[in-house]
PDB file with one MODEL, atoms N, CA, C and O in Angstrom:
MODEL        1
ATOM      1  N   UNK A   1       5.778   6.990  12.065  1.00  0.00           N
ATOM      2  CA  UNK A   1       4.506   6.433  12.493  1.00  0.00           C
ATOM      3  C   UNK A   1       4.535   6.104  13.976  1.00  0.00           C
ATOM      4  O   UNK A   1       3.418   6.136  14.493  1.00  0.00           O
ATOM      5  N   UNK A   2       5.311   5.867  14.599  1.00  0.00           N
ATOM      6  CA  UNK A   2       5.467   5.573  15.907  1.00  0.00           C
ATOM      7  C   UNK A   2       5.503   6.576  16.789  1.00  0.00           C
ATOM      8  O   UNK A   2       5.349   6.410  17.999  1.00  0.00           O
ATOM      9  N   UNK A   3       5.735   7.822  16.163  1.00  0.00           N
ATOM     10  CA  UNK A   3       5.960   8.611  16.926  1.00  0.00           C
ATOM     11  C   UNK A   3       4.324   9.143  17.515  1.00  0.00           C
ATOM     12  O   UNK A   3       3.976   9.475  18.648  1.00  0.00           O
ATOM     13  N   UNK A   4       3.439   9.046  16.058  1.00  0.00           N
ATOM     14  CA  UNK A   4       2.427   9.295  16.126  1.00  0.00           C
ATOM     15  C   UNK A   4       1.640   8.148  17.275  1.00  0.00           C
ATOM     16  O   UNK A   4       0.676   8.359  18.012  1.00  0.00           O
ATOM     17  N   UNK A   5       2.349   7.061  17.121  1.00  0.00           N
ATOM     18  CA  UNK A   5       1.484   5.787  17.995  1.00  0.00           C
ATOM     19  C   UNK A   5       1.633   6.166  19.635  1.00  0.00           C
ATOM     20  O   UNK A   5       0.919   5.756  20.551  1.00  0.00           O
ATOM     21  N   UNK A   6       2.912   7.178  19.720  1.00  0.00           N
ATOM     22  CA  UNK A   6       3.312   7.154  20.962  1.00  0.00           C
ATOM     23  C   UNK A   6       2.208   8.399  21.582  1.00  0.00           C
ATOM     24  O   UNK A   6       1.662   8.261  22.677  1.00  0.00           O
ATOM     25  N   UNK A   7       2.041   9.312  20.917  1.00  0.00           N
ATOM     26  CA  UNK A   7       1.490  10.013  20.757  1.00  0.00           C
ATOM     27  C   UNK A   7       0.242  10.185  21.559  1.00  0.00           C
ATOM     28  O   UNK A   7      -0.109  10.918  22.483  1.00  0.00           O
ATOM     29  N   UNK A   8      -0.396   9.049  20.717  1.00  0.00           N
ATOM     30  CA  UNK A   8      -1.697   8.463  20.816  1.00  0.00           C
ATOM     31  C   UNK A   8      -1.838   7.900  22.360  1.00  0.00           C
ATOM     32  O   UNK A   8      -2.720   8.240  23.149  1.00  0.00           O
ATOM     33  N   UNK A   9      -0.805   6.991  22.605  1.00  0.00           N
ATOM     34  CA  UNK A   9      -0.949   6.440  23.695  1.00  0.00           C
ATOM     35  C   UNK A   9      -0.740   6.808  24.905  1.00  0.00           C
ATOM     36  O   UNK A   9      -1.101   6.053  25.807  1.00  0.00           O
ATOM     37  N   UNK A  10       0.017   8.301  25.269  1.00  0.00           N
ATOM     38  CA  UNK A  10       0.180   9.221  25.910  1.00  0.00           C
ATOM     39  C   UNK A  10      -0.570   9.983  26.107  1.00  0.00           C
ATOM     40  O   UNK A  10      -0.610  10.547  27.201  1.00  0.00           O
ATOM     41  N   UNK A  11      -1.562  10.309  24.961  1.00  0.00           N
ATOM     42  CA  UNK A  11      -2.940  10.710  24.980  1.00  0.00           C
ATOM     43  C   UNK A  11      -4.210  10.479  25.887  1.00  0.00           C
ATOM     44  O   UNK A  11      -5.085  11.115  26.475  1.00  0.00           O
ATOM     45  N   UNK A  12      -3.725   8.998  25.615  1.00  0.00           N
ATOM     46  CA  UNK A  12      -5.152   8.401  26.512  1.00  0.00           C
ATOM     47  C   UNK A  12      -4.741   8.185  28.149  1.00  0.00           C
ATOM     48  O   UNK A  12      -5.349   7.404  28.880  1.00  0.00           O
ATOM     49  N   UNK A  13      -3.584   9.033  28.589  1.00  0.00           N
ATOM     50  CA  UNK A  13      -3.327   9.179  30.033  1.00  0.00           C
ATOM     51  C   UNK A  13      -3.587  10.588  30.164  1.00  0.00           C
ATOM     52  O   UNK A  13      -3.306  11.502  29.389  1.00  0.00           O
ATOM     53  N   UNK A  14      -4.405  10.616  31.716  1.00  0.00           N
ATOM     54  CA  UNK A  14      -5.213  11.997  31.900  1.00  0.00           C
ATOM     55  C   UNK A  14      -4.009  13.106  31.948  1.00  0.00           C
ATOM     56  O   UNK A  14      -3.063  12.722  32.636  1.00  0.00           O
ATOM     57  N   UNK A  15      -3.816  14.649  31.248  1.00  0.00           N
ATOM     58  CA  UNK A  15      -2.903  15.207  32.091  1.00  0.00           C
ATOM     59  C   UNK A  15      -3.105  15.589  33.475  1.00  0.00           C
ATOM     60  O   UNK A  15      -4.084  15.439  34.205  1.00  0.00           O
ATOM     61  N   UNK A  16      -1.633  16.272  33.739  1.00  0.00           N
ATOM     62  CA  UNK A  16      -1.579  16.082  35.561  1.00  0.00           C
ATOM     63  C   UNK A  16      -1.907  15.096  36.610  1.00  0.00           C
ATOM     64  O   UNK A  16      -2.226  15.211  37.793  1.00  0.00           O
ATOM     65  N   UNK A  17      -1.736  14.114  35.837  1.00  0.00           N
ATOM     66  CA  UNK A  17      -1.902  13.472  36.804  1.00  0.00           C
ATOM     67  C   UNK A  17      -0.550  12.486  37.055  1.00  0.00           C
ATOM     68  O   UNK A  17      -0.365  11.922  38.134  1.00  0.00           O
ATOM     69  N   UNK A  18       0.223  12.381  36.082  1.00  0.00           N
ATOM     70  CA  UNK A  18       1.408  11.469  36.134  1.00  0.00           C
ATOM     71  C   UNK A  18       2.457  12.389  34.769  1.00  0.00           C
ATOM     72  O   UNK A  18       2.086  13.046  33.797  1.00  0.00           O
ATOM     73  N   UNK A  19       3.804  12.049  35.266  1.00  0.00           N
ATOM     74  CA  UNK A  19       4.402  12.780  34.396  1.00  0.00           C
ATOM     75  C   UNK A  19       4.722  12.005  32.875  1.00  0.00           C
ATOM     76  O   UNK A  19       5.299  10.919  32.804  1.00  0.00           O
ATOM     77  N   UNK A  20       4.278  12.709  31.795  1.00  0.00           N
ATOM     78  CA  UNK A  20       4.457  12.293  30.445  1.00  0.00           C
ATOM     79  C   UNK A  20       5.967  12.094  29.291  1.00  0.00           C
ATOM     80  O   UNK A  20       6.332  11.455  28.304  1.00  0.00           O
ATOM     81  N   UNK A  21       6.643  13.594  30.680  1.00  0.00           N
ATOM     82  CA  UNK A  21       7.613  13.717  29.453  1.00  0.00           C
ATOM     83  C   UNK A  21       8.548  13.046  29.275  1.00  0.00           C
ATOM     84  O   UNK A  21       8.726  12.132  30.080  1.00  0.00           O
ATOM     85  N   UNK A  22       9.513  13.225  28.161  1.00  0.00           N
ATOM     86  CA  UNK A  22      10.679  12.168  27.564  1.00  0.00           C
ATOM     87  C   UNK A  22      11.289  12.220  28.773  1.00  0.00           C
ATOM     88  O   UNK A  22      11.496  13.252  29.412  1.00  0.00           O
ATOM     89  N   UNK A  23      11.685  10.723  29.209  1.00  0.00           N
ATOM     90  CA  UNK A  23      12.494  10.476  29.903  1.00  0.00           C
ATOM     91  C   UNK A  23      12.028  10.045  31.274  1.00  0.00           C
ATOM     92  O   UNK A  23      12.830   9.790  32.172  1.00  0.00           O
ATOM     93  N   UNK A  24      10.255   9.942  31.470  1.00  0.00           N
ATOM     94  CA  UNK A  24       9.844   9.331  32.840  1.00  0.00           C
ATOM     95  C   UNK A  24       9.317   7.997  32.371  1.00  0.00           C
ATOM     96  O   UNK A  24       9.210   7.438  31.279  1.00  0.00           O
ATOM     97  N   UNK A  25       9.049   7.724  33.544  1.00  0.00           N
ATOM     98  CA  UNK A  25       8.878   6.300  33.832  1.00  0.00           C
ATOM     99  C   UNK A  25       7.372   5.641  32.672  1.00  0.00           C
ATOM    100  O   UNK A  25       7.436   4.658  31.935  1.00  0.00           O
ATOM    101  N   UNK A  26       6.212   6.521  32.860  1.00  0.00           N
ATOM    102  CA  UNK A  26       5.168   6.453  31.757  1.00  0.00           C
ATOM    103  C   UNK A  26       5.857   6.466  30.509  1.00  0.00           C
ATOM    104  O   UNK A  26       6.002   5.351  30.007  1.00  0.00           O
ATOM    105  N   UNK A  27       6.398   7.596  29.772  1.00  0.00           N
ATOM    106  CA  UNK A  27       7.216   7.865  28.796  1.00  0.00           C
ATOM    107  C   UNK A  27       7.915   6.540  27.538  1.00  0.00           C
ATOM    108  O   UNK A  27       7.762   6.265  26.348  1.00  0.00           O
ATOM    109  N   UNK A  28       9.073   5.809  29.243  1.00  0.00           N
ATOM    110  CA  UNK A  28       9.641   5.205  28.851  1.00  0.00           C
ATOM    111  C   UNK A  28       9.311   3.272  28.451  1.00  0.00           C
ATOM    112  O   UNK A  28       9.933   2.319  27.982  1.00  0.00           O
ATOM    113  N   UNK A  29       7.860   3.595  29.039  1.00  0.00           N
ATOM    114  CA  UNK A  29       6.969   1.733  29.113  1.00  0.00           C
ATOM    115  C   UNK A  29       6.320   2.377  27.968  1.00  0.00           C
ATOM    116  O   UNK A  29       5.670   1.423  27.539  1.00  0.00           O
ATOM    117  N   UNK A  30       6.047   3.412  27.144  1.00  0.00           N
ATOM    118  CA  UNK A  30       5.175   3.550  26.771  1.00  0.00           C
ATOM    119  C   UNK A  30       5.997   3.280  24.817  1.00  0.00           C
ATOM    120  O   UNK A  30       5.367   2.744  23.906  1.00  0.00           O
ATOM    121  N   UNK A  31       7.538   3.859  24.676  1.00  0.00           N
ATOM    122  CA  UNK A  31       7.660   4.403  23.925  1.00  0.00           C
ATOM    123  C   UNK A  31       8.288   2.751  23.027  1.00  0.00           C
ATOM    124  O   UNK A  31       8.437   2.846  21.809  1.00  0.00           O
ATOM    125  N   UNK A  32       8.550   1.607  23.586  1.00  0.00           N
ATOM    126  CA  UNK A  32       8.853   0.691  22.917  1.00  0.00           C
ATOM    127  C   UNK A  32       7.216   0.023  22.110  1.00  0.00           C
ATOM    128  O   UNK A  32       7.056  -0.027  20.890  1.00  0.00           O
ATOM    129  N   UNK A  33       6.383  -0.332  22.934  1.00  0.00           N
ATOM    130  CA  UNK A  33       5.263  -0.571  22.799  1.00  0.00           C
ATOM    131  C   UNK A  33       4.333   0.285  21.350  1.00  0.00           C
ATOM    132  O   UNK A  33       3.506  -0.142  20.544  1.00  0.00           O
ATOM    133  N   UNK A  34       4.987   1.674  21.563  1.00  0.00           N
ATOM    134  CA  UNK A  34       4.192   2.402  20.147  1.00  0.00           C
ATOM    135  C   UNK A  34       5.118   2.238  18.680  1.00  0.00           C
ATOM    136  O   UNK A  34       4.672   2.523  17.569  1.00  0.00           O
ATOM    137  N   UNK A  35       6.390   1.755  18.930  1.00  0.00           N
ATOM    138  CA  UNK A  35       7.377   0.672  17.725  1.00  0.00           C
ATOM    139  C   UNK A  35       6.634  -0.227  17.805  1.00  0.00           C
ATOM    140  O   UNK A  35       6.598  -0.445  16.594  1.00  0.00           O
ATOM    141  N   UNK A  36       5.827  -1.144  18.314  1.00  0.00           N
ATOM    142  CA  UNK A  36       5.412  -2.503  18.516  1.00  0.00           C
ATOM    143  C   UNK A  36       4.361  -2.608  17.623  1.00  0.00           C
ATOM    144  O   UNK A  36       4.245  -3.320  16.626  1.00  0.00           O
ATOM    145  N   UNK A  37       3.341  -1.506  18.298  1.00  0.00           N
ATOM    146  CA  UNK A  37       1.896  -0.978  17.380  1.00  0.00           C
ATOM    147  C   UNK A  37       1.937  -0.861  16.563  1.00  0.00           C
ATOM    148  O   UNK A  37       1.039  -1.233  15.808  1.00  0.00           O
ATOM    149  N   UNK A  38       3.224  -0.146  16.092  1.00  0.00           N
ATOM    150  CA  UNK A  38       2.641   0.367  14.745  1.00  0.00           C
ATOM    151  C   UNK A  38       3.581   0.166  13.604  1.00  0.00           C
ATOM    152  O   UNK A  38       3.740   0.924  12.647  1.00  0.00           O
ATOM    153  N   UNK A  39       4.421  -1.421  13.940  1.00  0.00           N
ATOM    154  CA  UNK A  39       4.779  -2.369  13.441  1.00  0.00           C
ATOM    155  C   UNK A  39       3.512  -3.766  13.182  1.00  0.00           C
ATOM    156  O   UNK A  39       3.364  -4.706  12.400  1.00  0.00           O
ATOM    157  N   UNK A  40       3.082  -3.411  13.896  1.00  0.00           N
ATOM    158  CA  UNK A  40       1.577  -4.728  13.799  1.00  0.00           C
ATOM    159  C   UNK A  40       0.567  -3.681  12.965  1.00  0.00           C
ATOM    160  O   UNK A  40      -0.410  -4.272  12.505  1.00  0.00           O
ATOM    161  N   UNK A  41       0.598  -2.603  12.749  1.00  0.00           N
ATOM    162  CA  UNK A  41      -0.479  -1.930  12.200  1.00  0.00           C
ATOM    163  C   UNK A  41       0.041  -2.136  10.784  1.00  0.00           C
ATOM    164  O   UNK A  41      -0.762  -2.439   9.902  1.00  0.00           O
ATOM    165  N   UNK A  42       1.174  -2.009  10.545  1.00  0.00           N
ATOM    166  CA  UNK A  42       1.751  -1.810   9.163  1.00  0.00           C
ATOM    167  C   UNK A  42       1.445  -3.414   8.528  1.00  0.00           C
ATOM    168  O   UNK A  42       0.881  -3.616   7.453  1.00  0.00           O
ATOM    169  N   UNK A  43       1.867  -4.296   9.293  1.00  0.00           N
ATOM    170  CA  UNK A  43       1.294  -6.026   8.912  1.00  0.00           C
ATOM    171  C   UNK A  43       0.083  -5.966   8.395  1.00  0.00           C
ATOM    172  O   UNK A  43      -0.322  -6.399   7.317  1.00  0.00           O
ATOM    173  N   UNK A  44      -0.574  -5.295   9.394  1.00  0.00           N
ATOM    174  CA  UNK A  44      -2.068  -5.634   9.309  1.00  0.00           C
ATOM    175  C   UNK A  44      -2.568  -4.845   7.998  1.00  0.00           C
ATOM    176  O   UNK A  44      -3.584  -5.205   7.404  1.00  0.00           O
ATOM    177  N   UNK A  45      -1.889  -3.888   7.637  1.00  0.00           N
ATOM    178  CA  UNK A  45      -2.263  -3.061   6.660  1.00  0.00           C
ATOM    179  C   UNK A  45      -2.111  -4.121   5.237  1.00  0.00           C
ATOM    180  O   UNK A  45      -3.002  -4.395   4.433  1.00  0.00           O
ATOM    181  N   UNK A  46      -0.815  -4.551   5.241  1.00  0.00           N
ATOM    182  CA  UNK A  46      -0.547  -5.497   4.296  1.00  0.00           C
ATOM    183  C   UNK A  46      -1.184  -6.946   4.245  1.00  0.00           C
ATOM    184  O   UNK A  46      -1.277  -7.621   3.219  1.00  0.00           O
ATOM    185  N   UNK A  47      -1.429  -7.162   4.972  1.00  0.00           N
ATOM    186  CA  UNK A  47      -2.712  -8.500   5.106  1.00  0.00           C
ATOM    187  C   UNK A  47      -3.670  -7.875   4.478  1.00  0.00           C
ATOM    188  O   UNK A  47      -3.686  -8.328   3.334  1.00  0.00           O
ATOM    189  N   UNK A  48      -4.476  -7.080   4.606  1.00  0.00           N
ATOM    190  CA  UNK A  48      -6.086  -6.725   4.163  1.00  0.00           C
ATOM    191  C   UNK A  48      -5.745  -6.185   2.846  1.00  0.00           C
ATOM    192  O   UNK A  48      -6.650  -6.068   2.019  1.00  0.00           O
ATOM    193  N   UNK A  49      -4.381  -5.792   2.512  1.00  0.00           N
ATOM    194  CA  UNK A  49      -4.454  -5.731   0.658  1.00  0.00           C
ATOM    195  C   UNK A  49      -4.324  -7.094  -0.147  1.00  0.00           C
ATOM    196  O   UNK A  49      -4.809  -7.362  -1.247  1.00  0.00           O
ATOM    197  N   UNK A  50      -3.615  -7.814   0.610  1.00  0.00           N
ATOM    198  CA  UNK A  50      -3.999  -9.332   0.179  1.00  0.00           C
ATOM    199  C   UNK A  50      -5.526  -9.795   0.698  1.00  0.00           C
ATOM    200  O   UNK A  50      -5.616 -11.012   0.538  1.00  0.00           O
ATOM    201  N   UNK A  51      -6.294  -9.445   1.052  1.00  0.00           N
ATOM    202  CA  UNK A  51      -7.553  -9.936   1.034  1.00  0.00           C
ATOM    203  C   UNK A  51      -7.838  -9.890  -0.275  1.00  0.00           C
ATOM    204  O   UNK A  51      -8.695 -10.742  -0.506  1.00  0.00           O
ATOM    205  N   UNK A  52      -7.445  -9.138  -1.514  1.00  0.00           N
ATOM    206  CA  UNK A  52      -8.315  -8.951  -2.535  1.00  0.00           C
ATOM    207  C   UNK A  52      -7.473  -9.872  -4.015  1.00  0.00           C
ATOM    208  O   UNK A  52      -6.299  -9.576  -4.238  1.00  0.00           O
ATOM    209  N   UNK A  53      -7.962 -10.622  -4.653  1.00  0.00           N
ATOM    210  CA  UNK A  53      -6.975 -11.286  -5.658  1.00  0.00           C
ATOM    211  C   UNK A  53      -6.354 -10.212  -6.837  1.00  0.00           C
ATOM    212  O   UNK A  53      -5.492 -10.374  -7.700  1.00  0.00           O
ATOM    213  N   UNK A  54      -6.929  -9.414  -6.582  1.00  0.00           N
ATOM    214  CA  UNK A  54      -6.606  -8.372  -7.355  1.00  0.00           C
ATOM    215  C   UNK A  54      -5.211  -7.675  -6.929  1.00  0.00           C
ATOM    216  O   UNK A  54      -4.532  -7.242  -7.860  1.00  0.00           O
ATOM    217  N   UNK A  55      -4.756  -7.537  -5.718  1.00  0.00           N
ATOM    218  CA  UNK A  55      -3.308  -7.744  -5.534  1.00  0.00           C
ATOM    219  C   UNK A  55      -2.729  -8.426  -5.369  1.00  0.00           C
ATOM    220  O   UNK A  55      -1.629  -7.882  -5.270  1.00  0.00           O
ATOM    221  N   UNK A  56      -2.557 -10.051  -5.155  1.00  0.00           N
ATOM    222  CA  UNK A  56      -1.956 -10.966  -5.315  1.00  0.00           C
ATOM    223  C   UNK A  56      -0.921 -11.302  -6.709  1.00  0.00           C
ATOM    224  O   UNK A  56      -1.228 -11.371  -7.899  1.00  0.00           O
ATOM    225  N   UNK A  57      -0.023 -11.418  -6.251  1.00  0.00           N
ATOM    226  CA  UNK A  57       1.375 -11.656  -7.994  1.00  0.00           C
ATOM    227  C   UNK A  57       2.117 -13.216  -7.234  1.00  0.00           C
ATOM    228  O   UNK A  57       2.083 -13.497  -6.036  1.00  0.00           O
ATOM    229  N   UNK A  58       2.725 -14.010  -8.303  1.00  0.00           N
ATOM    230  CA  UNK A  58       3.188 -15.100  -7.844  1.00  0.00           C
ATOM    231  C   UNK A  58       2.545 -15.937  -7.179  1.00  0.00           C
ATOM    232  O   UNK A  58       1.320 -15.982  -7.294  1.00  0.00           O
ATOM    233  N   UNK A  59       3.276 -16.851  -6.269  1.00  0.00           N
ATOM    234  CA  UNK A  59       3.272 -17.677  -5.269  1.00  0.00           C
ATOM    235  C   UNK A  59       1.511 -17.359  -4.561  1.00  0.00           C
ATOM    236  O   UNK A  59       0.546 -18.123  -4.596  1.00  0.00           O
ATOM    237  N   UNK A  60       1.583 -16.302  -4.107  1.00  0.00           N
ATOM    238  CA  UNK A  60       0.515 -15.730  -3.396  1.00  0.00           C
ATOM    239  C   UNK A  60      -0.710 -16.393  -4.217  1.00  0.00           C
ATOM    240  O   UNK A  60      -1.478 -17.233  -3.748  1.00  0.00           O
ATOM    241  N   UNK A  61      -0.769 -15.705  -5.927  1.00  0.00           N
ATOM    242  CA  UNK A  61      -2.068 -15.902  -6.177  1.00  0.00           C
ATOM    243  C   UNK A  61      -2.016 -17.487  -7.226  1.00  0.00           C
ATOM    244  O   UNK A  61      -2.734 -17.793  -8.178  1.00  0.00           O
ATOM    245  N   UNK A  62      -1.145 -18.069  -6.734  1.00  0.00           N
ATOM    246  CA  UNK A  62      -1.200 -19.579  -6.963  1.00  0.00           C
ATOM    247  C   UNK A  62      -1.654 -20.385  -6.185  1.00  0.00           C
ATOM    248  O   UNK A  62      -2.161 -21.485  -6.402  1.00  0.00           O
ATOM    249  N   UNK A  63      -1.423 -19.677  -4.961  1.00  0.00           N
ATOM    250  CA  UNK A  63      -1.947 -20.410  -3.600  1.00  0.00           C
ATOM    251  C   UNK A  63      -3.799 -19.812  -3.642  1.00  0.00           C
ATOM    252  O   UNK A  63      -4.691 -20.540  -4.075  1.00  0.00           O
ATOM    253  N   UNK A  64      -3.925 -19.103  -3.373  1.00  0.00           N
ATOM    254  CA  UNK A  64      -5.627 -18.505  -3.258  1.00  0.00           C
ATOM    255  C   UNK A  64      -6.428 -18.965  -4.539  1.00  0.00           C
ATOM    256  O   UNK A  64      -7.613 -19.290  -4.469  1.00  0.00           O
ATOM    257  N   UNK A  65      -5.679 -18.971  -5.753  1.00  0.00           N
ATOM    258  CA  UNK A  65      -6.338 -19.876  -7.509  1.00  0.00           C
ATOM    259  C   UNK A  65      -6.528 -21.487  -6.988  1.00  0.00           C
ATOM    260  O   UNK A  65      -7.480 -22.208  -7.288  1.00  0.00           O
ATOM    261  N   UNK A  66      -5.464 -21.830  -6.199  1.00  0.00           N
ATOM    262  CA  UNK A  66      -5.772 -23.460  -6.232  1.00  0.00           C
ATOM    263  C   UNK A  66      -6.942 -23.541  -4.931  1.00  0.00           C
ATOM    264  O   UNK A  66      -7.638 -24.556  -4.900  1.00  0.00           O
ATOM    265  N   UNK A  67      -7.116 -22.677  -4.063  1.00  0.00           N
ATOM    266  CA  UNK A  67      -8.203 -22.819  -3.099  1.00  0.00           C
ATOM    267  C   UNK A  67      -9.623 -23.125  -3.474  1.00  0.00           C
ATOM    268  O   UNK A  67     -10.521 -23.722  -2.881  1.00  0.00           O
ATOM    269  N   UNK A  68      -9.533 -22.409  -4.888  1.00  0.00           N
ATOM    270  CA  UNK A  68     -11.025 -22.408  -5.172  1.00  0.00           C
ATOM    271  C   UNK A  68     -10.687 -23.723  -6.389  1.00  0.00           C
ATOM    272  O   UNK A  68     -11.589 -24.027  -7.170  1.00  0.00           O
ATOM    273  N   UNK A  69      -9.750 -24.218  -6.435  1.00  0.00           N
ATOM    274  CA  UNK A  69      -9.547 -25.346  -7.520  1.00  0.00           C
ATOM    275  C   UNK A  69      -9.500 -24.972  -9.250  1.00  0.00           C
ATOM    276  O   UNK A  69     -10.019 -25.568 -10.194  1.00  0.00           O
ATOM    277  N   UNK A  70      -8.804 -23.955  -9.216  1.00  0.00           N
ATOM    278  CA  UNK A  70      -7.619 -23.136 -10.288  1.00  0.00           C
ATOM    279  C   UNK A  70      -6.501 -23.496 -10.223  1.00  0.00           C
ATOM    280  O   UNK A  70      -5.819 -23.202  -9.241  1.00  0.00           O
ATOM    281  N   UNK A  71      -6.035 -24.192 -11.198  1.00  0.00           N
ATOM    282  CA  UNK A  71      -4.725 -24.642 -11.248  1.00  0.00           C
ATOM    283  C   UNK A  71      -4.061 -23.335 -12.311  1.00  0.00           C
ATOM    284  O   UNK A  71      -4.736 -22.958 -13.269  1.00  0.00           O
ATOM    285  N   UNK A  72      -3.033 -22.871 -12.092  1.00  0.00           N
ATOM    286  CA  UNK A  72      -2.353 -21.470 -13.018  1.00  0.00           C
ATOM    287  C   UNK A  72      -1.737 -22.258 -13.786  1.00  0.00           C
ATOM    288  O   UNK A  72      -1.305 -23.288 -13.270  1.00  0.00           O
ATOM    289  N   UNK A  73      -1.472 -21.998 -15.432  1.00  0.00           N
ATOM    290  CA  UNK A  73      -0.592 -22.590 -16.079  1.00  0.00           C
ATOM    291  C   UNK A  73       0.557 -21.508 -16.341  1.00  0.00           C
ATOM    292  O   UNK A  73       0.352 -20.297 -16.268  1.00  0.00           O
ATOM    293  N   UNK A  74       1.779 -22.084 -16.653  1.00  0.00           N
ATOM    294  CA  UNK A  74       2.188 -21.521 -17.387  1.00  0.00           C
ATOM    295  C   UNK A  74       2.350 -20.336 -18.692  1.00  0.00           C
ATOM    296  O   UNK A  74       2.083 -20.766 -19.814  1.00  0.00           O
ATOM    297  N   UNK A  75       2.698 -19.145 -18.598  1.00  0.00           N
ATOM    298  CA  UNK A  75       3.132 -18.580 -20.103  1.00  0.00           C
ATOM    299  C   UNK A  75       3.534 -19.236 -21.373  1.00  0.00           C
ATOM    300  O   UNK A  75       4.483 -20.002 -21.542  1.00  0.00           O
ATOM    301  N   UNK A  76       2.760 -18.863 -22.144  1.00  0.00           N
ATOM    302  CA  UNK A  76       3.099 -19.841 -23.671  1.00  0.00           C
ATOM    303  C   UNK A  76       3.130 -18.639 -24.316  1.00  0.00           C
ATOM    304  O   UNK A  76       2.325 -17.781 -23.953  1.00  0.00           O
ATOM    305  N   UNK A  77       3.962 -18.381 -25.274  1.00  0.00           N
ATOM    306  CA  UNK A  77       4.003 -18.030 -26.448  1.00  0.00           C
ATOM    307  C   UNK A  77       2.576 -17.967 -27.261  1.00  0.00           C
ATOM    308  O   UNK A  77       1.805 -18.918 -27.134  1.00  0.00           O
ATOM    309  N   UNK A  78       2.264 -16.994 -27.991  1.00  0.00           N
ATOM    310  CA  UNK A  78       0.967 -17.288 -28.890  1.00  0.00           C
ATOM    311  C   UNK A  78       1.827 -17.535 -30.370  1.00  0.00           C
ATOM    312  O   UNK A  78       2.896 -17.184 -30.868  1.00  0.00           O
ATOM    313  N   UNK A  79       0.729 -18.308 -30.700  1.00  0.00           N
ATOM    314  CA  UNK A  79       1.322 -18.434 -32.546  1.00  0.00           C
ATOM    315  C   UNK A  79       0.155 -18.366 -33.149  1.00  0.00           C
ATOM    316  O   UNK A  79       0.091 -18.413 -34.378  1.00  0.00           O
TER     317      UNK A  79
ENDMDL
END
């Protein structure tokens, strides 16, 4: 994925006008920063599937049940 981020961001510099390839100065500010991106993209991806209670398990959807004033009980046995 980063590679693709780097990609991207190399993209949006005009060609010819500055050098791109592995190992210049653009290149090399550019290529930690698209690990960075698309380490925050992957977060962000996982935040907005917790937007929905419908993926929430555990802890998570004990916390978002008591927001709205749902207390979770326990598993019981049926008899």
């Amino acid at each position: 994925m980063s590679s693709e981020m780097l990609n991207r961001l190399l993209g949006n510099i005009p060609d010819g006008t500055v050098d791109k390839s592995a190992g210049s100065f653009v290149y090399d500010v550019n290529a930690p920063l698209a690990v960075v991106l698309s380490e925050l993209l992957n977060e962000l991806e996982k935040s907005k599937d917790k937007m929905f209670v419908r993926n929430l398990t555990g802890d998570e959807l004990t916390l978002r049940a008591a927001e709205h004033g749902i207390n979770r009980k326990l598993a019981a046995y049926s008899t």
